[in-house]
N, C-alpha and C positions, 0 to 999 in steps of 0.2 A: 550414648543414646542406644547403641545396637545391643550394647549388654545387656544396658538394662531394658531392653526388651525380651532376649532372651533369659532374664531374669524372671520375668512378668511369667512367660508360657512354662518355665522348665515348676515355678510355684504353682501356677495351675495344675499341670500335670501330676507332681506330687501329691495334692491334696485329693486325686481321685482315686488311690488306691494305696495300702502300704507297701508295697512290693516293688513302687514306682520312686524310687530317689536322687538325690545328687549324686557325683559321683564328675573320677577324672578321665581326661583321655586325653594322654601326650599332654599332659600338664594343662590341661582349656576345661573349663570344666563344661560337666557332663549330667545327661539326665543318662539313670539305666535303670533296665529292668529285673530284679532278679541278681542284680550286680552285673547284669551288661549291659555294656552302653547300646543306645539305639540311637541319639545325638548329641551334638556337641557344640559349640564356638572357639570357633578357631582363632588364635591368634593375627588372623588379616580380618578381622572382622565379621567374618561369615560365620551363617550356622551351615551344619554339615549332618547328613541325615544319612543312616543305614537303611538302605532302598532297597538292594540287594540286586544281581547279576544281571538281570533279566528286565529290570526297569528302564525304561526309554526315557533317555532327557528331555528327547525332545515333545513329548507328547502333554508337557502341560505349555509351552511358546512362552517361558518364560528363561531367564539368563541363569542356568544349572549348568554344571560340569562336575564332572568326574573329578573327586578328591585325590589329589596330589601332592603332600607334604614335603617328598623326596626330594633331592636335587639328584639323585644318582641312582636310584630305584625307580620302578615304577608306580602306578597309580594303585591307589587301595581301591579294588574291585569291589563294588557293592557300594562304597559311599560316594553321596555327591554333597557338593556347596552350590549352598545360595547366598549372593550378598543381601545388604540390606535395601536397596531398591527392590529384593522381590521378597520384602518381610510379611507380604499378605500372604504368601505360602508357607511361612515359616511354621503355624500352628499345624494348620491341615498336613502338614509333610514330615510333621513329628507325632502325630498322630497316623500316619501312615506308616512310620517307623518303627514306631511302635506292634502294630499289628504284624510287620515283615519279622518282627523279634518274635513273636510269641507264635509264630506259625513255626518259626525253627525250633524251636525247645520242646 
């Protein structure tokens, strides 16, 4: 159910633009732009969005964290996860990813 939701959006997104396609990251696959990723689903189920340094979790009151893969490293700055109870972010937050992508390039 959560994949093939992020199934659903990563298809949407694709067909808005050619520059916008699949793609992997850390074996989950991946929407990028330009051949970078800007998100992902991760293997626990969550999508996981390039937000970048400066983004506040807490300012949409929804359950986001800081992406964390590692058991012995630290946290990949700039990404967070959302699970799928807060899938009604998941579009707006990859289109938000989006936008944090193509302002760096």
């Amino acid at each position: 159910m959560e994949e093939q939701y992020f199934n659903e959006i990563r298809e949407r997104f694709c067909l808005t633009s050619p520059e916008i396609r699949t793609g992997k990251m850390m074996r989950s696959e991946a929407i990028t732009y330009q051949g970078k990723v800007f998100a992902f689903f991760s293997r626990k189920k969550r999508m996981v969005f390039k937000l970048g340094k400066e983004f506040d979790p807490d300012s949409l009151g929804i359950d986001i964290q800081v992406f964390n893969p590692f058991k012995n490293r630290g946290a990949l700055h700039g990404w967070f996860e959302v699970p799928f109870t807060g899938k009604e972010q998941w579009e707006p937050l990859t289109k938000r990813a989006l936008g944090v992508l193509k302002n760096e390039l």
